[in-house]
C-alpha positions in Angstrom: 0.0 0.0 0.0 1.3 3.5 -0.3 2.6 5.6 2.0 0.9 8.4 2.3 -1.4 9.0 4.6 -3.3 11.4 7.1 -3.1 11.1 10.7 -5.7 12.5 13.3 -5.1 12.6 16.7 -8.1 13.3 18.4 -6.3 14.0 21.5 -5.2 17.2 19.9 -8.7 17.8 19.0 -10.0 17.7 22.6 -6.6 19.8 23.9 -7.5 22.5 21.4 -10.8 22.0 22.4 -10.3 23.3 25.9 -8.3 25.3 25.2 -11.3 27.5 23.7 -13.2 26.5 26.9 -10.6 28.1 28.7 -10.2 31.0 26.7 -14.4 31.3 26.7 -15.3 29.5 30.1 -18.8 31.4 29.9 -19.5 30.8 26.5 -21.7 27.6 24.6 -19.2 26.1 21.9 -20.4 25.4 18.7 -17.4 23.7 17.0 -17.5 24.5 13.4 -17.0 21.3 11.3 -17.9 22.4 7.8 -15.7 21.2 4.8 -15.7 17.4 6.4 -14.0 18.9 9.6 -12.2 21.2 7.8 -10.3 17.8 6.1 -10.3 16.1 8.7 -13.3 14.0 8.1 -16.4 15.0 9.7 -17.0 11.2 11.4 -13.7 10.8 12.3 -13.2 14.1 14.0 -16.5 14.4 15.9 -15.7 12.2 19.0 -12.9 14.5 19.5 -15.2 17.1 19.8 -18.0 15.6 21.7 -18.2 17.9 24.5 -18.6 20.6 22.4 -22.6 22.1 23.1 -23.1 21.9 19.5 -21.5 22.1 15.7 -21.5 24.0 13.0 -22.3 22.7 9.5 -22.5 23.7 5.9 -24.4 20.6 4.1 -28.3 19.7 5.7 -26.3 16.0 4.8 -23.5 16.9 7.5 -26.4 17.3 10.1 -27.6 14.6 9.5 -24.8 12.3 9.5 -24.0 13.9 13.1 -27.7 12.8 14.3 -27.6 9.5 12.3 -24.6 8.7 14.5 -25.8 9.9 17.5 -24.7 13.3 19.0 -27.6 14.9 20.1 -26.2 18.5 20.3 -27.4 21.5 19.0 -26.8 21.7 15.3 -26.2 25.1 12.9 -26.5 24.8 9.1 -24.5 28.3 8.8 -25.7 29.1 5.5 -29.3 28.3 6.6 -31.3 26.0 4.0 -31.7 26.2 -0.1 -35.6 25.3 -0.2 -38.1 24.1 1.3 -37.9 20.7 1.4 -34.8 20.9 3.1 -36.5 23.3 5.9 -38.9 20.1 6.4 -35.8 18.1 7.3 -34.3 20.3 9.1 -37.7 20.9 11.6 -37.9 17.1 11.8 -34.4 16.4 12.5 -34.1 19.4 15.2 -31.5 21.1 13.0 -31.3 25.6 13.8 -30.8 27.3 10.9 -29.1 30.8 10.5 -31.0 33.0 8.7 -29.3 35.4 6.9 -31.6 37.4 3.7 -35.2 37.9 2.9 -35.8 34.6 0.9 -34.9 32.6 3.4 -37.4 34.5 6.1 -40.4 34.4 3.6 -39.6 30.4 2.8 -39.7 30.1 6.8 -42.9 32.0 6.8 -44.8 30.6 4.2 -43.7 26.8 5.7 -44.2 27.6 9.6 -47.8 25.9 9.3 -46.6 22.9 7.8 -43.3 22.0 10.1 -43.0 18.7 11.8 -42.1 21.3 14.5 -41.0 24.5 15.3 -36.8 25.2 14.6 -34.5 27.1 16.1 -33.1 30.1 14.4 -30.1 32.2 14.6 -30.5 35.7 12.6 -27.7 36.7 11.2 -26.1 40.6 10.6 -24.1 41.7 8.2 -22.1 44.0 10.4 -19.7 44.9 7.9 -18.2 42.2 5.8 -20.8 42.5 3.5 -21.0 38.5 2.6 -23.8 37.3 4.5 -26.6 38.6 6.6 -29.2 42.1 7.1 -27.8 45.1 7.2 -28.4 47.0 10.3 -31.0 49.0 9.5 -33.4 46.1 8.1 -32.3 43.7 11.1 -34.9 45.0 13.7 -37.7 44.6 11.2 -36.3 40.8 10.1 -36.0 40.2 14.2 -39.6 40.9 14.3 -41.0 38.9 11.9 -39.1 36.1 13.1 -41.0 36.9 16.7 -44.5 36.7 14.5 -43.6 33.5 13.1 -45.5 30.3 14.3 -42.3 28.0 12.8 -39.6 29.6 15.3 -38.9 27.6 18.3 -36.1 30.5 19.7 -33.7 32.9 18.2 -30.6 33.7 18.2 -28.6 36.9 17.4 -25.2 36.6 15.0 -22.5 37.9 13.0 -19.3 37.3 11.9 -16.0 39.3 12.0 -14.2 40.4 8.7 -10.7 41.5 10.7 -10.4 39.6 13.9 -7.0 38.2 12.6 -5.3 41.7 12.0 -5.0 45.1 13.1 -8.1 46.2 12.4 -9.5 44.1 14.8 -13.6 43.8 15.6 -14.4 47.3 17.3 -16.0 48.9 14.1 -18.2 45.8 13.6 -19.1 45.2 17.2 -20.6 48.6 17.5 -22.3 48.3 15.0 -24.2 45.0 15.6 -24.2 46.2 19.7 -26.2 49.5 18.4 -28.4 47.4 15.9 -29.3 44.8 18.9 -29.8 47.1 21.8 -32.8 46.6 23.6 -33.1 43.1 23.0 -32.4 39.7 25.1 -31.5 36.9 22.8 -28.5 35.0 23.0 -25.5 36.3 21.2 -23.2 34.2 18.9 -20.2 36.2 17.3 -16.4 35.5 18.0 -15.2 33.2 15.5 -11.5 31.7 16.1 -10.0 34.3 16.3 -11.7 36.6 17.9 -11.9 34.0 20.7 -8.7 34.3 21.2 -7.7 38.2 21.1 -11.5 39.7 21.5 -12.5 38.5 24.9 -15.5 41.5 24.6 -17.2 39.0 22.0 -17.3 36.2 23.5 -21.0 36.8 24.7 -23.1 33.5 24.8 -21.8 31.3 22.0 -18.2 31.1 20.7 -17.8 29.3 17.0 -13.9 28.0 16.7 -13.2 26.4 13.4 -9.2 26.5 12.6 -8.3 26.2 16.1 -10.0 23.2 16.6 -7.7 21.6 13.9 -4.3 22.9 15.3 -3.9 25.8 13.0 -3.2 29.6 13.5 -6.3 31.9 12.2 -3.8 35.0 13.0 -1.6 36.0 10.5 2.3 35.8 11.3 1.6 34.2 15.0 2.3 30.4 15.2 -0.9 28.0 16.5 2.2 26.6 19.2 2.5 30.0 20.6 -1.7 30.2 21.5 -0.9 26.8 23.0 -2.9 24.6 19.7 -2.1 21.2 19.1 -1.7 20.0 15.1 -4.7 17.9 14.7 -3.9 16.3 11.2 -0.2 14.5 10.8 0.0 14.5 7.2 3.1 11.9 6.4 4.5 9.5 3.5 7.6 8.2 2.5 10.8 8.5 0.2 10.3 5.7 -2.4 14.0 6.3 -4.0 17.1 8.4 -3.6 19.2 10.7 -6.3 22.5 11.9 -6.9 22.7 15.5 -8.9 25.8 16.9 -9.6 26.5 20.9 -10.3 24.3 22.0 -13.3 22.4 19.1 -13.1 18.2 19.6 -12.9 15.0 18.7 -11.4 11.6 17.6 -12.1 9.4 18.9 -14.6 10.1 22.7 -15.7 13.5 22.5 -14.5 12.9 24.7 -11.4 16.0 23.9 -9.7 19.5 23.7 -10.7 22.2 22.0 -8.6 25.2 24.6 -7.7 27.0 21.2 -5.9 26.2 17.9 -5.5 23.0 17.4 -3.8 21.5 14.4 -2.8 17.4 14.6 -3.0 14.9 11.9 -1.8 11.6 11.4 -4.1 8.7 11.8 -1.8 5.5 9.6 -2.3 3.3 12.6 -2.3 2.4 14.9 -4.7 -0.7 17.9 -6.1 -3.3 14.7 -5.9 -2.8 13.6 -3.1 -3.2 17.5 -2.0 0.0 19.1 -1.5 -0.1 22.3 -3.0 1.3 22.1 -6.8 2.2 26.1 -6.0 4.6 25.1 -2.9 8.0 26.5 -4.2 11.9 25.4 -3.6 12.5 25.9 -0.2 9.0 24.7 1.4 9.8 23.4 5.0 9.4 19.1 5.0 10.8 16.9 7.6 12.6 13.8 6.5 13.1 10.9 9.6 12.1 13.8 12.4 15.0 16.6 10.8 13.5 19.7 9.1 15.0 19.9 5.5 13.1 21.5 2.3 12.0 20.5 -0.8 13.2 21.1 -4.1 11.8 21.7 -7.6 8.0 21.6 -9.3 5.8 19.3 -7.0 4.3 17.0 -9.6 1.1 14.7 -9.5 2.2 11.6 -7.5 5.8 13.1 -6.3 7.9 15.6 -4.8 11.5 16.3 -3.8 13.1 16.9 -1.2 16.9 17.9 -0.1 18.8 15.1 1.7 21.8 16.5 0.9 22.7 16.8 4.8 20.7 13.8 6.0 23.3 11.3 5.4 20.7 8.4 6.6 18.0 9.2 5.0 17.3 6.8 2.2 14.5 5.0 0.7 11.9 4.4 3.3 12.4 6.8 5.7 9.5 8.4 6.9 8.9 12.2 5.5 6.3 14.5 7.1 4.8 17.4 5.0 2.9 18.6 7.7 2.1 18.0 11.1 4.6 18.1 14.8 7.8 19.1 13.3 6.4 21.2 10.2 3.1 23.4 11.2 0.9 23.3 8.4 1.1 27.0 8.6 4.9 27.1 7.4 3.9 25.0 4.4 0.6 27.6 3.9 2.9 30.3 4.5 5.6 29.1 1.8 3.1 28.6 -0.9 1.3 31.5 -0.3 -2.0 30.2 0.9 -3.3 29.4 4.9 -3.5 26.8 6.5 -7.0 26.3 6.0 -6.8 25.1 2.3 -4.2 22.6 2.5 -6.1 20.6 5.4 -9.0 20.7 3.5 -7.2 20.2 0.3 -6.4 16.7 1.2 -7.3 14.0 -1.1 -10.0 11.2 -0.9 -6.8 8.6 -2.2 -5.3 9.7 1.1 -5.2 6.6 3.1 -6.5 8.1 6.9 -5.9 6.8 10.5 -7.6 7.9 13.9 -5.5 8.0 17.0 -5.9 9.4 20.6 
């Protein structure tokens, strides 16, 4: 069988885990495992994250996997639903729903008499990003009819932060959505990863992590180590044969590296389909037996390269990790211009995975 493979340790996934209990011990946390768990797998992740007081979904499907396999928390689609029939479901199955523009209010309305029950809401504000959500000034009116409506079991307030990972930080869109809500007494849910971790003001009664659940930095230029995270995903394979390349000699496909001395380089069983990014350049952090090296030239479908030039015994079958305890994900994100976030979810279904922890 090949090599490569994906790791998850789901003891990382519960350290990370409190770690945001810690950070928010006030707060309800609805882990966010959109994109299967962010790569991770959505089954394979969730018993690391069974204490969590709910999850956050993308896909009606994902919520119902979670209730087909038993957790019993409170589930978010966080785009809300795309028609009616999958309201019905979502009623039935005791699945909330954010609501987040008109269509979706009047769909709720014209179906409220029909529900196998009433569902649970969470009303979303666009405070400023201008993705999803009512602007201010028509989110009183949307509050109300959701009040009106005979289909709404409870409601929830929410928004989502454009700059919690920079400079900029949340102030400008917490006013906002603080001004647009005064007055009322529904739960709150706003901080996202990052804000959880630097914005301690927007906490308020439900925190969403995503990244940090999975052991990566959502903050730009500040390492997940240094906030205490744990790499969930241990993405590994293995150096299936070993070259020699004297001065002037090249590399792969494109020739994008040149020797300038003899260099010895290990073929790594990994390459863009298995998902490691095609884009990564020469240089890209990769650990070879535990020592941190680099790779060399254009990563191709089913292989890459990298520089054993001063491993002396490394050799066919040594064990290479692209990303994981010695080589954050972030460093490889950060190399080929990207975040962390892609590559994990980036990994391939050909990926052979294994649960530890």
């Amino acid at each position: 069988m090949r090599a490569t493979k994906a790791t998850i340790d789901l003891g990382a996934l519960r350290h990370n885990l409190q770690l945001v209990r810690r950070h928010a011990p006030a707060s309800k946390i609805l882990a966010v495992v959109k994109a299967d768990a962010y790569g991770h797998g959505l089954l394979r992740a969730a018993p690391g994250l069974e204490d969590a007081d709910g999850f956050g979904v993308l896909r009606l499907g994902e919520a119902l996997a979670l209730r087909e396999a038993g957790y019993s928390q409170q589930l978010l689609l966080l785009e809300g639903v795309f028609s009616a029939d999958e309201l019905d479901a979502a009623a039935m199955h005791d699945v909330s729903i954010v609501v987040h523009h008109d269509a979706q209010l009047a769909m709720l309305e014209a179906r409220a008499a029909t529900l196998a029950k009433p569902i649970s809401v969470f009303l979303k504000m666009n405070s400023g990003m201008n993705r999803l959500g009512f602007k201010p000034q028509a989110y009183k009116a949307a509050l109300q009819r959701l009040e009106a409506c005979l289909g709404v079991a409870a409601i929830q307030l929410m928004t989502h932060f454009a700059t919690a990972d920079d400079e900029h930080g949340i102030a400008s869109q917490l006013g906002v959505f603080d001004d647009a809500t005064a007055g009322a007494s529904y739960p709150v849910s706003l901080a996202n990863s990052a804000a959880i971790l630097r914005f301690p003001e927007a906490h308020r009664d439900w925190v969403r992590p995503g990244i940090i659940l999975y052991g990566a930095t959502p903050v730009t230029g500040v390492t997940a180590a240094s906030f205490g995270l744990q790499p969930v995903m241990h993405f590994t394979s293995e150096v299936i044969a070993v070259q020699t390349l004297e001065a002037g000699e090249i590399l792969g496909y494109g020739a994008r590296f040149t020797a300038t001395q003899t260099t010895r380089v290990a073929i790594v069983a990994c390459g863009y389909a298995d998902g490691y990014p095609r884009h990564a350049p020469n240089g890209t952090p990769i650990a070879v037996d535990g020592q941190l090296t680099q790779t060399l030239g254009r990563v191709s479908m089913d292989m890459l390269v990298a520089d054993i030039t001063y491993l002396p015994n490394a050799g066919v079958g040594s064990v290479v990790e692209l990303w994981g305890g010695v080589v954050p994900v972030d460093a490889v994100a950060e190399a080929a211009g990207t975040v962390g976030y892609e590559l994990l979810c980036a990994v391939a279904p050909r990926v052979v995975f294994k649960v530890t922890g």
